[in-house]
C-alpha positions in Angstrom: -17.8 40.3 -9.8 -17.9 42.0 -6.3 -21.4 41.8 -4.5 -22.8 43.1 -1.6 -24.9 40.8 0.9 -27.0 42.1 4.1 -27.5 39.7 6.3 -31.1 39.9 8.4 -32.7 37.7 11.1 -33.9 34.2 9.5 -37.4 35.5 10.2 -36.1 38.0 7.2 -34.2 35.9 5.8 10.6 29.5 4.7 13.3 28.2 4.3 14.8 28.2 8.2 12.5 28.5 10.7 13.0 29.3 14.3 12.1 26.2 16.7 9.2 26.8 19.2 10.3 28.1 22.6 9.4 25.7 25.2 6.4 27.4 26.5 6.4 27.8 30.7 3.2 25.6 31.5 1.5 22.7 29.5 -2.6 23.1 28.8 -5.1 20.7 28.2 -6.1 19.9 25.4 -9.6 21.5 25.5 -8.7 24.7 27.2 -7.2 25.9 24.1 -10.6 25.4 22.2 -12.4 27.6 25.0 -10.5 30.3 26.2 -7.1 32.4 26.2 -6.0 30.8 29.0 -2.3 32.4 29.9 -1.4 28.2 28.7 -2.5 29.3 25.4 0.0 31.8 25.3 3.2 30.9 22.9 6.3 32.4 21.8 7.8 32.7 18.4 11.3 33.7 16.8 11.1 34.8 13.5 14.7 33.8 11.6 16.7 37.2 12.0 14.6 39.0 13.7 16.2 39.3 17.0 13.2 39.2 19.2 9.8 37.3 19.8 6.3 37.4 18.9 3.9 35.6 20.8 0.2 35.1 19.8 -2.8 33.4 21.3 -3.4 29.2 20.2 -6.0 26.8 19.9 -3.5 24.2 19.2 -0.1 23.0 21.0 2.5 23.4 18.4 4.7 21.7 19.8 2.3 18.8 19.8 2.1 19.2 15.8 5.6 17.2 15.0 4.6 13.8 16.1 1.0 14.4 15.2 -0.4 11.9 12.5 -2.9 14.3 11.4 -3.9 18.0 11.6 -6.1 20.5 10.9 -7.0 21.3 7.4 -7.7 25.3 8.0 -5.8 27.9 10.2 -7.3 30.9 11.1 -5.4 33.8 12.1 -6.9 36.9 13.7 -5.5 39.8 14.2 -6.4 42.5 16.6 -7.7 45.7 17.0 -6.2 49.4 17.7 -6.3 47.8 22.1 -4.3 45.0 21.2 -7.1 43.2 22.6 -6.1 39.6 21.4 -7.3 37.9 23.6 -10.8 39.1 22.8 -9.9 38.6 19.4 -8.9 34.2 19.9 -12.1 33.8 22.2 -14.3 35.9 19.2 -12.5 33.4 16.6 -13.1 30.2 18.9 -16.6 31.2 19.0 -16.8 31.5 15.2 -15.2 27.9 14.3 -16.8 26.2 16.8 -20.3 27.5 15.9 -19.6 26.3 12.5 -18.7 23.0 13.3 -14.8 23.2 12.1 -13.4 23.1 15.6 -11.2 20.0 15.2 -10.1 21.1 11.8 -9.1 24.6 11.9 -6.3 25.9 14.1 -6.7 29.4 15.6 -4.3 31.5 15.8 -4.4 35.4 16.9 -0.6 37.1 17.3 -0.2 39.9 19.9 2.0 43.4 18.4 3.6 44.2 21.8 3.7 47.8 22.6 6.4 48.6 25.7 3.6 49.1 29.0 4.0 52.8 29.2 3.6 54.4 25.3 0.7 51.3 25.7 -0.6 52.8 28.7 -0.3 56.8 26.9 -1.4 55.7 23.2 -4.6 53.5 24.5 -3.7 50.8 22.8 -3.7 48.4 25.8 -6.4 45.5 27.0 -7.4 43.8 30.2 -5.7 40.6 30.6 -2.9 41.2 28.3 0.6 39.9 28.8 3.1 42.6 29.8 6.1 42.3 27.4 8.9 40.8 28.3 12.7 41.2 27.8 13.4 39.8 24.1 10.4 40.4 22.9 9.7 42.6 19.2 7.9 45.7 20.0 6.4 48.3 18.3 4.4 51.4 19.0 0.8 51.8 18.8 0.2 52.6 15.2 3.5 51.1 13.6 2.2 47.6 13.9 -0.7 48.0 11.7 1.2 49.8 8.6 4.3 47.0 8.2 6.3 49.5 10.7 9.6 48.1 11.6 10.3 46.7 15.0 11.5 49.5 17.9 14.0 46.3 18.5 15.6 43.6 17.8 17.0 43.0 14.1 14.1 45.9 13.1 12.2 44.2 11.2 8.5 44.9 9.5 5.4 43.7 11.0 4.6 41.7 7.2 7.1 40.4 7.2 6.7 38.4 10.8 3.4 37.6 9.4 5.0 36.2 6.5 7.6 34.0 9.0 4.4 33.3 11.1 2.4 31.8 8.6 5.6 30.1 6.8 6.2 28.3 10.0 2.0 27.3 10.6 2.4 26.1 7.3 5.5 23.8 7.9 4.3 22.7 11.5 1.0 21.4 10.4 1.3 19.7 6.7 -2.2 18.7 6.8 -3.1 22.5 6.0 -4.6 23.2 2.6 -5.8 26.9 3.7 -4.9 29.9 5.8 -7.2 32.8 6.5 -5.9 35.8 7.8 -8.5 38.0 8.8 -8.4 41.5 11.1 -10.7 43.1 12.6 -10.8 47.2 13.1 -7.2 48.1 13.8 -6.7 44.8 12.3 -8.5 45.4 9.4 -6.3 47.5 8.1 -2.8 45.5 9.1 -4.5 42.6 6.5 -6.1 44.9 3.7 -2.2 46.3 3.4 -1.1 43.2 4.1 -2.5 41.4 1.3 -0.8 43.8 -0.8 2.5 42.9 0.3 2.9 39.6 1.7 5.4 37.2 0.8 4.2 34.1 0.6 6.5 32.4 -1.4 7.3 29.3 1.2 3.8 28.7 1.6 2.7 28.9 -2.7 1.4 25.7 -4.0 1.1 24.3 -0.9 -1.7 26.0 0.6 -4.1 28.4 -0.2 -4.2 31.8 1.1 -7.2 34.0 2.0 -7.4 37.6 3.4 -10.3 39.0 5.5 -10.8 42.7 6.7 -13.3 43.4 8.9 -14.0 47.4 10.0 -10.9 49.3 9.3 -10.6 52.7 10.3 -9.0 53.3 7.1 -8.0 51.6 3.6 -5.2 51.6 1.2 -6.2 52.9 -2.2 -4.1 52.1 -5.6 -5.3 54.9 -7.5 -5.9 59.0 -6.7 -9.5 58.3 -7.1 -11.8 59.0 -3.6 -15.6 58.0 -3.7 -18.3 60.9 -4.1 -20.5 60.3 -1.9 -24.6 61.2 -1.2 -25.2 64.5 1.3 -26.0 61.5 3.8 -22.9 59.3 3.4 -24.8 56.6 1.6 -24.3 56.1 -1.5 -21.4 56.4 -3.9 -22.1 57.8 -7.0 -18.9 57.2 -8.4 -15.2 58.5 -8.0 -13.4 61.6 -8.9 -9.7 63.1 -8.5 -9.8 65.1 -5.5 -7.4 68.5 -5.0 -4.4 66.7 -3.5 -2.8 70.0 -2.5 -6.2 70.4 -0.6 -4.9 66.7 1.7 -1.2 66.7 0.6 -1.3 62.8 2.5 -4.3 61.8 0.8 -2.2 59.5 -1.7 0.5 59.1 0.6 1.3 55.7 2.4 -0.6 54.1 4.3 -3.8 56.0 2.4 -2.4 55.7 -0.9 0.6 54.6 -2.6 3.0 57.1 -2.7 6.0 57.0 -0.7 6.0 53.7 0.1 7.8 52.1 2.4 11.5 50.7 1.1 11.6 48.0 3.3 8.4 46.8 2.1 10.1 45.7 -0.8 7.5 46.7 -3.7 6.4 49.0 -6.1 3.0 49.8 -5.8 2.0 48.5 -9.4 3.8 45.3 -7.8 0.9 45.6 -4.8 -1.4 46.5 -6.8 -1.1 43.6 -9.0 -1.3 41.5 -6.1 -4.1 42.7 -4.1 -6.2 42.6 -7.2 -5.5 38.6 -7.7 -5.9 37.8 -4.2 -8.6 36.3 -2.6 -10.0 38.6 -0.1 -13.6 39.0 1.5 -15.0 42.3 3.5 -16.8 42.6 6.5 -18.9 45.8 8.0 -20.8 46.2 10.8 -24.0 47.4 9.9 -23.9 50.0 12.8 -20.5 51.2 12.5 -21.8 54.2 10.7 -21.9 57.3 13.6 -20.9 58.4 16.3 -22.8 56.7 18.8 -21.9 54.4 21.7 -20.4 51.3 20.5 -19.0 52.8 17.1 -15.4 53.5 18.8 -15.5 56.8 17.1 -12.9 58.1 19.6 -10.1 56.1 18.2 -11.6 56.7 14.4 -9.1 58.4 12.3 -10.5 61.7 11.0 -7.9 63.2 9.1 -8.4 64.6 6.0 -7.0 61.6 4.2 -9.2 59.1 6.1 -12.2 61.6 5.7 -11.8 61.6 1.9 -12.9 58.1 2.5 -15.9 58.6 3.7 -17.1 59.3 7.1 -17.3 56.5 9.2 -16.6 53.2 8.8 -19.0 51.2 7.4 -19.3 54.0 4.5 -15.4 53.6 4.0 -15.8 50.3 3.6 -19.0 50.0 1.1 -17.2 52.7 -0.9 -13.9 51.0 -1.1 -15.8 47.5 -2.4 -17.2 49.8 -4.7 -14.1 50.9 -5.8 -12.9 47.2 -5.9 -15.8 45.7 -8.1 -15.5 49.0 -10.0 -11.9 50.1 -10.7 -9.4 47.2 -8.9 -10.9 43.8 -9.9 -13.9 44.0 -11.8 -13.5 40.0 -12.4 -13.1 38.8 -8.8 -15.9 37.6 -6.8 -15.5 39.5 -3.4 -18.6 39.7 -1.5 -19.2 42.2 1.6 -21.4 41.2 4.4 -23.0 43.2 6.4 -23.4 41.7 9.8 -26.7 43.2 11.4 -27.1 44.0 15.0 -23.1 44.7 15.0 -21.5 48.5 15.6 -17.6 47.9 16.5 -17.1 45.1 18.3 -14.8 42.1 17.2 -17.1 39.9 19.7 -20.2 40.2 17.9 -19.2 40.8 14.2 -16.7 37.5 13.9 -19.1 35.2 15.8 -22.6 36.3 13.6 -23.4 33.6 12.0 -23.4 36.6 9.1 -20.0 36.8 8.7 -18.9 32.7 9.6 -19.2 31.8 5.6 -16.1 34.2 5.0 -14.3 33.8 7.6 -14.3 30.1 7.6 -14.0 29.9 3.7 -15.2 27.4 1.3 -14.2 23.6 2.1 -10.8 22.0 -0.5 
């Protein structure tokens, strides 16, 4: 059964895969563990996709063929609404090495590229962030996060890079026995969708997959139901059928589950089966619930489907677990913790030694 945790200070108590590109400079070995050097930086080609994807990692794949032993965890985190994934690896870093798991878990954290101007117009662009270049798979600023197809190459979906990403993780480094995908904000909502629709197939058996989703703007519901919520947002006192024609997108993808998608390749009973058995865990900022500095309400979505939701994110997100424990998966153990001290800021809710339990994941 779902729970709910609050965390307070102690005194409270496939098949053919793509080789590597030959990336242009050659880091050592610890930089990778501290930063996201421009070293760190490596490039991707998913089979058929006709274009690159290049993400952030702690590890030299290339390094990983002759390698007599590997890590045991990977941890891929994906980033927010900015793109920021460079924020996003150092956040991660922090996280495993705090927990002691720096030599066993691989970090990985995939950049969407966005072309520099609609980046530039859309806000969706970081400090620090690696123009793209010819070749590479790009997307706009909101595509990304819903499985959009590619703007070019072969066009394909955003899952399914993730599902060539960790296909070829999985074959690089044997020695994994887990994989933890977790996003944060923007993120958030690429893996609570994602979860729904990945195809892990190359990867079943041989390692365990886990989902995390950390401050979404927005989730994906399975059923018509919204939460009825207290005058003051804080409470749900249960769920009700809401007057569709009232938010005619209300149920429509990527809030609900009309409509989906054809390339996604699934019905939604098909997702919804699968999100129900998977193992996913939530995570909230404690003070992502206004509008205040911090909360990024300017980039919160507030139309009328998201608002049926709740209205801000940490009330979205305790309503949707509700929904979980109370009409999803009512067997499955999926706790949410909510980090104190943390509004909307990957850098302080993936660190907290709060949320480091679910992200890191149980020991097999």
């Amino acid at each position: 059964m779902s729970s709910f945790r609050w965390f307070f200070p102690l005194a409270l108590a496939a098949a053919c895969i793509a080789p590597w590109p030959a990336h242009a400079a050659t880091a050592d070995a610890s930089t990778c563990l501290n930063s996201a050097a421009a070293e760190c930086f490596r490039s991707f080609t998913p089979p058929g996709a006709g274009g690159a994807l290049h993400y952030y990692s702690s590890l030299d794949p290339d390094a990983a063929a002759g390698a007599t032993a590997g890590p045991t965890k990977a941890l891929i985190a994906m980033h927010g609404h900015s793109r920021d994934a460079n924020k996003t690896f150092e956040a991660t870093l922090r996280t495993v090495r705090d927990a002691g798991v720096l030599g066993d878990t691989l970090v990985v954290a995939p950049l969407f590229q966005v072309p520099t101007d609609k980046a530039t117009a859309g806000r969706c662009t970081s400090p620090g962030l690696p123009a793209p270049q010819t070749g590479d798979l790009l997307w706009s600023c909101g595509s990304w996060l819903e499985g959009g197809r590619s703007a070019s190459g072969s066009r394909i979906g955003s899952f399914a890079v993730m599902d060539a990403l960790v296909a070829d993780i999985a074959q690089r480094w044997p020695s994994l026995r887990t994989i933890t995908i977790a996003g944060f904000s923007a993120g958030g909502q690429f893996v609570q969708r994602y979860a729904a629709f990945a195809r892990n197939d190359a990867v079943t058996g041989k390692v365990a997959m886990r989902f995390v989703v950390a401050d979404p703007s927005t989730w994906l519901y399975f059923d018509p139901v919204r939460p009825k919520l207290s005058p003051d947002g804080a409470t749900v006192s249960g769920f009700a059928v809401p007057d569709a024609a009232a938010c005619p997108e209300m149920n429509r993808w990527k809030y609900g589950t009309d409509d989906l998608p054809a390339h996604l390749g699934r019905s939604a009973e098909q997702a919804r089966r699968q999100y129900a058995l998977a193992d996913i865990g939530y995570l909230e900022g404690a003070l992502d619930s206004n509008d205040a500095r911090g909360t990024a309400y300017r980039v919160l979505d507030k139309s009328c489907a998201a608002m049926a939701q709740g209205s801000f994110r940490l009330q979205r997100g305790l309503a949707y677990a509700q929904y979980d424990r109370t009409l999803l998966a009512p067997d499955k153990r999926r706790e949410v913790v909510v980090v104190p001290g943390c509004a909307h800021d990957v850098a302080c809710v993936f660190p907290s030694e709060a949320a480091r339990a679910t992200l890191i994941g149980p020991s097999r």
